[in-house]
RODO-2510 file (C-alpha; in nm, 4 decimals, decimal comma):
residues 303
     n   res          X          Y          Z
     1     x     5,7017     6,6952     8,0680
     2     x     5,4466     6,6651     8,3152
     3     x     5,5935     6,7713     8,6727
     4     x     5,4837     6,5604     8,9179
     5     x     5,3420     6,6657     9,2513
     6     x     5,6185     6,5623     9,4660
     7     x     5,8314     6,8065     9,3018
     8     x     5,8660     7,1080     9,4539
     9     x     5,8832     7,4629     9,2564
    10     x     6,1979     7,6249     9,2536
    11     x     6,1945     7,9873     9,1262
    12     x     6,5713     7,9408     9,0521
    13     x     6,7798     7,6435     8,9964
    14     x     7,1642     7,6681     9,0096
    15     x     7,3943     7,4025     8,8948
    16     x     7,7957     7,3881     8,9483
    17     x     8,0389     7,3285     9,1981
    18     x     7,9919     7,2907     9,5993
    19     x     8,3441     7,2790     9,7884
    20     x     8,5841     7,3989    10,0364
    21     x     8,8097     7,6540     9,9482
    22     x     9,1289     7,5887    10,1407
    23     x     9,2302     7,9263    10,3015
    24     x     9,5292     8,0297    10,4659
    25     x     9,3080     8,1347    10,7737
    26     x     9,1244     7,7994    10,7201
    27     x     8,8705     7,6023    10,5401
    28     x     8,5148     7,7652    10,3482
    29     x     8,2739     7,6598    10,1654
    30     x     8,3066     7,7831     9,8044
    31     x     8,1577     7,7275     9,4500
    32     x     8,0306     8,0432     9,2719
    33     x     7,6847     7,8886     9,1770
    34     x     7,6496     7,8171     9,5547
    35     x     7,7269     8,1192     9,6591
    36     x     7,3981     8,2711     9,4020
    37     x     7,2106     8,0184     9,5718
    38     x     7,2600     8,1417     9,9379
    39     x     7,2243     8,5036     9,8273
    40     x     6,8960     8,4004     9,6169
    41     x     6,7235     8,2153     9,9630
    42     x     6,8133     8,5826    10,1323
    43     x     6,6353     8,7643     9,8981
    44     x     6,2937     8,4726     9,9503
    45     x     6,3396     8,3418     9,6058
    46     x     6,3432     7,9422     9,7126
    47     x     6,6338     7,8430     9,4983
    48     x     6,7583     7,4767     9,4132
    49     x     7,1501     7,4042     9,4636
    50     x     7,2026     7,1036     9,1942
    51     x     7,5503     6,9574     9,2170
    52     x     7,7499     6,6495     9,4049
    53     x     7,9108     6,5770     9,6993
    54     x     8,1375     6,3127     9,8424
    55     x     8,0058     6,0867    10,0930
    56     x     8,2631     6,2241    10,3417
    57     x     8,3287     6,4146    10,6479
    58     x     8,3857     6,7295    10,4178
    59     x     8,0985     6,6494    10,1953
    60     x     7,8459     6,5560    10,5614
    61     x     8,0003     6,9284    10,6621
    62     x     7,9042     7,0874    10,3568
    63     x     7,5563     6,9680    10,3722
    64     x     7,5283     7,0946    10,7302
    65     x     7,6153     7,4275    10,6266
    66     x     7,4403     7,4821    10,3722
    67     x     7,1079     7,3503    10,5920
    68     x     7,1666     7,5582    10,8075
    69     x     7,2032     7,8675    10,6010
    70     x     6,8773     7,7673    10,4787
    71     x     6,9783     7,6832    10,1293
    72     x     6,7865     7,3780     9,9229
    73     x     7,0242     7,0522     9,9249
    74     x     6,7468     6,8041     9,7954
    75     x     6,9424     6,8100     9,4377
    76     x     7,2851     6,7655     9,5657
    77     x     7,3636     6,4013     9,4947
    78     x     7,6298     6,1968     9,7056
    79     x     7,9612     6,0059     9,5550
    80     x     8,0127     5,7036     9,6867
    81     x     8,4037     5,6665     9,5402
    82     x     8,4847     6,0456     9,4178
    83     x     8,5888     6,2874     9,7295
    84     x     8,4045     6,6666     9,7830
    85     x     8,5759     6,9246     9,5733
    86     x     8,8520     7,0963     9,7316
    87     x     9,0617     7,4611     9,5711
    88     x     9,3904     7,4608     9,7480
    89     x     9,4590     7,8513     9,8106
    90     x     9,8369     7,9428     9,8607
    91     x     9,8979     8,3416     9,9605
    92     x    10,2465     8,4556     9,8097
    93     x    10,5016     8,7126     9,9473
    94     x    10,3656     8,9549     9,8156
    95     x    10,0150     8,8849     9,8852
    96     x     9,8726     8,7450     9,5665
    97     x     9,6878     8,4342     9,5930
    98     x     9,7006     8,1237     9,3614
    99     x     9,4389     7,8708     9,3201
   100     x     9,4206     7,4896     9,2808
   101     x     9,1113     7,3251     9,1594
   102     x     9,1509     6,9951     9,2607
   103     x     9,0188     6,6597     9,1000
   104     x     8,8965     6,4342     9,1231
   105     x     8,5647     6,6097     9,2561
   106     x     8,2234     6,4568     9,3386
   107     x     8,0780     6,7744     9,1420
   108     x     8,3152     6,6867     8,8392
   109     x     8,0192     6,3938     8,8167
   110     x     7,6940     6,5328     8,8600
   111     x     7,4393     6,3226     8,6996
   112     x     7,0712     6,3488     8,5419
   113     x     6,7763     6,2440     8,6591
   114     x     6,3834     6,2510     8,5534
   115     x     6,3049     6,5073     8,9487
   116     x     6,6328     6,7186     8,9196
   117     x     6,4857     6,7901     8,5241
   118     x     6,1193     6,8482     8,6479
   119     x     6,2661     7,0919     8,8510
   120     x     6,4528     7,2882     8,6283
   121     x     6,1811     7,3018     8,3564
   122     x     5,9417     7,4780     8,6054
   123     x     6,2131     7,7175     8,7355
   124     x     6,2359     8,0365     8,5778
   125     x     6,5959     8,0526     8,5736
   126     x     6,8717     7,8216     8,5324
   127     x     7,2156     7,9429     8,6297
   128     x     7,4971     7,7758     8,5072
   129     x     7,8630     7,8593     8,4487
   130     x     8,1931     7,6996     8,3204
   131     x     8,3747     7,5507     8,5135
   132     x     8,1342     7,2854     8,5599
   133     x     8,1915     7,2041     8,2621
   134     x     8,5857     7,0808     8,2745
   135     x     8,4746     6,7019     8,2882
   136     x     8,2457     6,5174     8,0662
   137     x     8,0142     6,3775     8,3140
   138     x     7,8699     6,7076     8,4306
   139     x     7,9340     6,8782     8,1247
   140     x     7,7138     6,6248     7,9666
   141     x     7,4641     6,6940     8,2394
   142     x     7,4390     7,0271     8,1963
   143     x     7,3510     7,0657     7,8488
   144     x     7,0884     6,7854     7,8645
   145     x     6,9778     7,0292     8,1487
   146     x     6,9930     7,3285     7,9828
   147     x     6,7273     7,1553     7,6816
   148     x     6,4829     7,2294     7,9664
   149     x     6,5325     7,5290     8,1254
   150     x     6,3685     7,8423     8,0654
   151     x     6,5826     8,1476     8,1057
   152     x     6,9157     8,0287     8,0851
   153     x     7,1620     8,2381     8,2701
   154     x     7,5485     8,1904     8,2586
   155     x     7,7706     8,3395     8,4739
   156     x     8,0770     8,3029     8,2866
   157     x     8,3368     8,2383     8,5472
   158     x     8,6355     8,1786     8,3587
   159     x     8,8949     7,9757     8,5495
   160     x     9,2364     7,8620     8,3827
   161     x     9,3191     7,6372     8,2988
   162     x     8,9758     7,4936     8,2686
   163     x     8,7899     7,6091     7,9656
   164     x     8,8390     7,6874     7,5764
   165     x     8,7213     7,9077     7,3328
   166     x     8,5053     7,6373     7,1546
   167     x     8,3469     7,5717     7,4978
   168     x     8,2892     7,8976     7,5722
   169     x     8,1417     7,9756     7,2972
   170     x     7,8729     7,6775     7,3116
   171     x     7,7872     7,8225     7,6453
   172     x     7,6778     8,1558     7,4963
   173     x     7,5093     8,0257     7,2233
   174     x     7,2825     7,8697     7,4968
   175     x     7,2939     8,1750     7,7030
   176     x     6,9761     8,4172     7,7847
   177     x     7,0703     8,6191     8,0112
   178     x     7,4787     8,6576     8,0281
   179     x     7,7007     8,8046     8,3341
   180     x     8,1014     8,8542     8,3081
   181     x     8,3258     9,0737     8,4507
   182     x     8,5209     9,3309     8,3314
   183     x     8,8478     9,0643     8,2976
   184     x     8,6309     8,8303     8,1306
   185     x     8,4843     9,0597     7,8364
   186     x     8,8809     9,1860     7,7889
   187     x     8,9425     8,8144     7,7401
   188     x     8,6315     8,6904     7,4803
   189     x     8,6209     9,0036     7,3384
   190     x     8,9727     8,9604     7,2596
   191     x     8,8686     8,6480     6,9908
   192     x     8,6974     8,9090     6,7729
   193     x     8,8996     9,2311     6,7504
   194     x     8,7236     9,5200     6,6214
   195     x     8,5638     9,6168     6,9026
   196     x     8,7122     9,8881     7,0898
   197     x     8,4582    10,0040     7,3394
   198     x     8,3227     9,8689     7,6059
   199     x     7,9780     9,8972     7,4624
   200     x     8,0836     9,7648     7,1312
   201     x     8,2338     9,4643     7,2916
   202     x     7,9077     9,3806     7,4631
   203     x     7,6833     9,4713     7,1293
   204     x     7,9389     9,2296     6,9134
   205     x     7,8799     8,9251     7,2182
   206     x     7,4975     9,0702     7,2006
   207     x     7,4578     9,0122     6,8031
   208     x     7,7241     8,7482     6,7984
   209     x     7,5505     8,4942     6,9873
   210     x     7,1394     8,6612     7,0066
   211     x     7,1582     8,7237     7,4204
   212     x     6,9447     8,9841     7,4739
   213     x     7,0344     9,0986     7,8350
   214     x     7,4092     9,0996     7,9124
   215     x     7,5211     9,1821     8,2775
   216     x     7,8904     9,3565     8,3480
   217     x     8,0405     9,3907     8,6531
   218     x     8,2870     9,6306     8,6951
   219     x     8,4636     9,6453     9,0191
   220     x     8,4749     9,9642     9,1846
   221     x     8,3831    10,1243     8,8605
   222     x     8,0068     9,9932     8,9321
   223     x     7,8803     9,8030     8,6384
   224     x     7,6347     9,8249     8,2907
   225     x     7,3349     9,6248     8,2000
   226     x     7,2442     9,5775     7,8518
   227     x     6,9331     9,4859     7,7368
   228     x     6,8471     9,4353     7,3614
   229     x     7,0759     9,6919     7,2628
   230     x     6,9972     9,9682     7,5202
   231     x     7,2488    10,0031     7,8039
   232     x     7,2427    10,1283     8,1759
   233     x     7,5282    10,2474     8,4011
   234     x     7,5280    10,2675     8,7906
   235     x     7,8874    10,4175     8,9417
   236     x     7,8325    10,2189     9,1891
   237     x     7,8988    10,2947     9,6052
   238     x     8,1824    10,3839     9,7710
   239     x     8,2809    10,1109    10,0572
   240     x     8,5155    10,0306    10,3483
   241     x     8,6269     9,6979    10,1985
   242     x     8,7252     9,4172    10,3905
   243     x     8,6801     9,1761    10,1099
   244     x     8,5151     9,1127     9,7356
   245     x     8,4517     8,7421     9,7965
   246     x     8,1338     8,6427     9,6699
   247     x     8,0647     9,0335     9,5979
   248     x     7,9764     8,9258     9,2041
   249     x     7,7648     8,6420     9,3181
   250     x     7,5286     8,8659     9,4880
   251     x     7,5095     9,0665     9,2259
   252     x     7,3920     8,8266     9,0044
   253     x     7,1830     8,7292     9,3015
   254     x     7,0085     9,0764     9,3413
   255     x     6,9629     9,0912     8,9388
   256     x     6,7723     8,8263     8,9205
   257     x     6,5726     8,8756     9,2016
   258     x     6,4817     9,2213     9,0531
   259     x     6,4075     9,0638     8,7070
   260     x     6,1669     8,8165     8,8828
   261     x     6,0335     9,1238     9,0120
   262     x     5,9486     9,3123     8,6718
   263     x     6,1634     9,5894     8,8123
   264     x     6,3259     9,8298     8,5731
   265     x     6,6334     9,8106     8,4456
   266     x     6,7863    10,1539     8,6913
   267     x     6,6440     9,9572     8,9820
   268     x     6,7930     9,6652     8,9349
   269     x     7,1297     9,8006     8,8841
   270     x     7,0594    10,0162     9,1853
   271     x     6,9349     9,7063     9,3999
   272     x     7,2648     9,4704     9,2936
   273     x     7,5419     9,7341     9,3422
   274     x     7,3607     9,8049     9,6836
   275     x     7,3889     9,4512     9,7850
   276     x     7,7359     9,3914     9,5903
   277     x     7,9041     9,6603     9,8054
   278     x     7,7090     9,5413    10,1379
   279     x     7,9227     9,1923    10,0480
   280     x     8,2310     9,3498    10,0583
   281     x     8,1920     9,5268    10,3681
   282     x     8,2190     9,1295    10,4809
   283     x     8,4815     8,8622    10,5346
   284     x     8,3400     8,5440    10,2959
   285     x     8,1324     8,4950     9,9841
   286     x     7,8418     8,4097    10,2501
   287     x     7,8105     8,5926    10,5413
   288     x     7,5545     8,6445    10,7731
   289     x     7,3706     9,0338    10,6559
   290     x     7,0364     9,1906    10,6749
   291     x     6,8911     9,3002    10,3534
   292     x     6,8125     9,6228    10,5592
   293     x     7,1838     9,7190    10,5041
   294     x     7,1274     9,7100    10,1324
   295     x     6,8646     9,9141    10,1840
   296     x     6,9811    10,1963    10,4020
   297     x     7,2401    10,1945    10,1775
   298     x     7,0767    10,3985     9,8983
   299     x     6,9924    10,6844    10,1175
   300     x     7,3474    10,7644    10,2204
   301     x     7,6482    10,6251     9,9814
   302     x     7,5190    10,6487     9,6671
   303     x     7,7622    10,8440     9,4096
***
């Protein structure tokens, strides 16, 4: 495909779910993909948000917000007839939190078109995950997408009740670069038993489905990189935290930043734990930081 002139390049494009996450101490904007997307435009890497909106006061606010926080909006399309996505968050009695993904949701229906493709084939990353894929429409949407992409990245971001094993799977068959948390390599790993260790679990999803570089966060416990069969460990830092909102976004954030970079693999574990643990030290998946702190950082936490 020949990408026209009018089309702007993108380093990263990131397609998914935009909405408001219903809080008990009120309403914020949510969506893991978005929240890659803000952290990508704070490390300069002109991202692309692609998803869908309603054509309400919720979807006009969500727009605003993202504007304003500098993030690309040009590929969010707007529903005429299907609201903005909303999660209704209720906090228990003993403090646990339980999450409803509401539909119908304007980025349930996220459509293609010849620009939003033009972009994506000159990006060099596409990051994806699943629950964009619980409806057809934008299920359909993103795998026509992901026929152009380049480096196809998918943060796995298992939510029940919304995915399957046969779904998953198709997603890491498409998968280049893969990024899961600790949970979620418990859970897929659990479909193939035989692997006991950590590193065997990721070399079985490594040879299982051919994805050479497979990201793993870890919580406090820092996280591993593996990269056609070789792995890397970072302990991570030690953090006051207020919360981990959004904390795994950035790190995906700062990884492929690095990897745009042609940084080394100890770097760019380095580089997203910094900003990872910076995150938490924050209320929201999106706050307001200085890359500074994620720099300073290295010279007096690290363990």
């Amino acid at each position: 495909m020949k990408i026209p002139p009018s089309i702007p390049r993108h380093s990263i494009a990131c397609f998914g779910e935009v909405l408001w996450d219903l809080l008990p101490s009120g309403p914020q904007p949510g969506g893991a993909p978005m929240n890659v997307a803000y952290h990508l435009h704070k490390l300069n890497r002109n991202p692309a948000m692609i998803s869908r909106t309603g054509k309400d006061e919720r979807g006009r606010k969500l727009l605003d917000i993202l504007q304003n926080k500098g993030v690309c909006t040009d590929y969010i399309q707007q529903d005429d007839t299907v609201p903005t996505g909303i999660v209704n968050a209720q906090q228990h009695a003993n403090g646990d939190m339980t999450y409803e993904i509401v539909a119908p949701a304007a980025w349930d229906h996220i459509t293609a078109d010849d620009r939003t493709a033009a972009m994506v084939e000159q990006a060099d990353y596409f990051v994806f995950g699943s629950l964009a894929c619980r409806h057809p429409a934008s299920r359909e949407t993103l795998f026509q997408l992901l026929e152009k992409a380049r480096t196809k990245v998918l943060d796995i971001n298992l939510r029940a009740p919304h995915y399957d094993r046969p779904l998953i799977e198709s997603l890491l068959q498409k998968a280049d670069i893969l990024k899961l948390n600790i949970d979620e390599l418990e859970l897929v790993s659990g479909w193939y038993p035989g692997a006991v260790s950590i590193t065997a679990r990721l070399a079985h999803l490594r040879e299982r489905f051919s994805i050479p570089v497979i990201v793993l966060t870890m919580g406090a416990n820092g996280a591993m990189l593996d990269i056609n069969g070789k792995t890397y460990n970072h302990p991570g830092y030690k953090m006051k935290v207020v919360d981990t909102v959004g904390s795994g976004d950035a790190f995906l954030a700062a990884t492929l930043s690095m990897m745009q970079d042609n940084a080394g693999p100890a770097d760019t574990l380095d580089f997203a734990n910094r900003l990872a643990a910076t995150i938490t030290t924050y209320k929201g998946a999106c706050p307001d930081y200085d890359i500074k702190e994620a720099d300073s950082l290295k010279r007096i936490t690290h363990i």
